[in-house]
N, C-alpha and C positions, 0 to 999 in steps of 0.2 A: 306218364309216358311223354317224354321233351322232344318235340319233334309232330306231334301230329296233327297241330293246328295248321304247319306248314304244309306237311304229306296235305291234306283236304287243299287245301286253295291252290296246290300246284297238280292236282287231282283234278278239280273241277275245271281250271285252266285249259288240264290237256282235252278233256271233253269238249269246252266251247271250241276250242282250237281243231277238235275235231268236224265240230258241224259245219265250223269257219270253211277247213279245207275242204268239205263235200259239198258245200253249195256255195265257195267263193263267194263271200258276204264281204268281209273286208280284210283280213291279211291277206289274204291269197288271192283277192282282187286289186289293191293298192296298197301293194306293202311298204310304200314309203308313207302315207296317210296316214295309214294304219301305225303305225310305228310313232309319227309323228304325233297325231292324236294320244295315242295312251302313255308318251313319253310327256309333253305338256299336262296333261291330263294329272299325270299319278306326281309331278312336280307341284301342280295346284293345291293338290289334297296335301299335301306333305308340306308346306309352306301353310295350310289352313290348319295342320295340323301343330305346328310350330308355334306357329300365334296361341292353339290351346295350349297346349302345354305351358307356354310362358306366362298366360293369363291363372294356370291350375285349373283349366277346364275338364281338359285331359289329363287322365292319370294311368300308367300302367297296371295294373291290375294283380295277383299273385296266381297263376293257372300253370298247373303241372303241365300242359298241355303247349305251351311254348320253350322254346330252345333254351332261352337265357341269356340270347346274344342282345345287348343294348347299341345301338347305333348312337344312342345321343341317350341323355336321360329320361325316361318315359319314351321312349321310340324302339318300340322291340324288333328283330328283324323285321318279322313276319308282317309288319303294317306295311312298308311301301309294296313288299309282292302283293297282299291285297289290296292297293290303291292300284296298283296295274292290275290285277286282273278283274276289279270291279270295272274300269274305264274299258279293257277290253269286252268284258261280257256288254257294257253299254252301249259297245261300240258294234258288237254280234250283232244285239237286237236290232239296234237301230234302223240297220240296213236290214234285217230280216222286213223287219214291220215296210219299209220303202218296196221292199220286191213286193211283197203281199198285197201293198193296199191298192194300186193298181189293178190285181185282179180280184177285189173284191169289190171295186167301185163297177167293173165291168161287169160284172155277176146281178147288180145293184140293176145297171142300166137295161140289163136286158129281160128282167123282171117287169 
């Protein structure tokens, strides 16, 4: 089934993107940051991922489960939308774990 590797990571996406918008963590509190971070971010990995491939680190794999589109050779679609949406989901926690730890140190102190 070519296509469902992508369907899951644009799936899971829309989910963080949903917790993102209910508790404005980071796109929908600094959407330019935000944008800015996982656009740097998913370039790093994709340049990190270049270096493997040129070394034959990386290799694409044979899985019924992807499109079949090649961006470059060994470079399947579907890797930079999961190098963005792993830096955004990074980028979810991130800020979740900063709002939290706060009231957990407070919790801490009055114990």
């Amino acid at each position: 089934m070519p296509g469902v590797y992508l369907a899951a990571i644009l799936l899971s996406a829309a989910g963080i993107a949903a917790l993102d918008a209910r508790f404005r963590l980071a796109l929908w509190a600094r959407p330019g940051r935000s944008a800015a971070a996982v656009g740097i971010g998913t370039l790093f990995f994709l340049a990190w991922d270049a270096v493997g491939i040129a070394t034959g680190v990386f290799v694409k794999g044979d899985s019924p489960l992807l499109l079949g589109i090649d961006l470059a050779p060994h470079l399947p679609l579907e890797e930079p939308v999961f190098l963005a949406f792993l830096c955004y989901l990074a980028l979810v926690v991130h800020a979740a774990a900063m709002r939290i730890r706060p009231r957990a140190r407070a919790r801490k102190d009055q114990t």
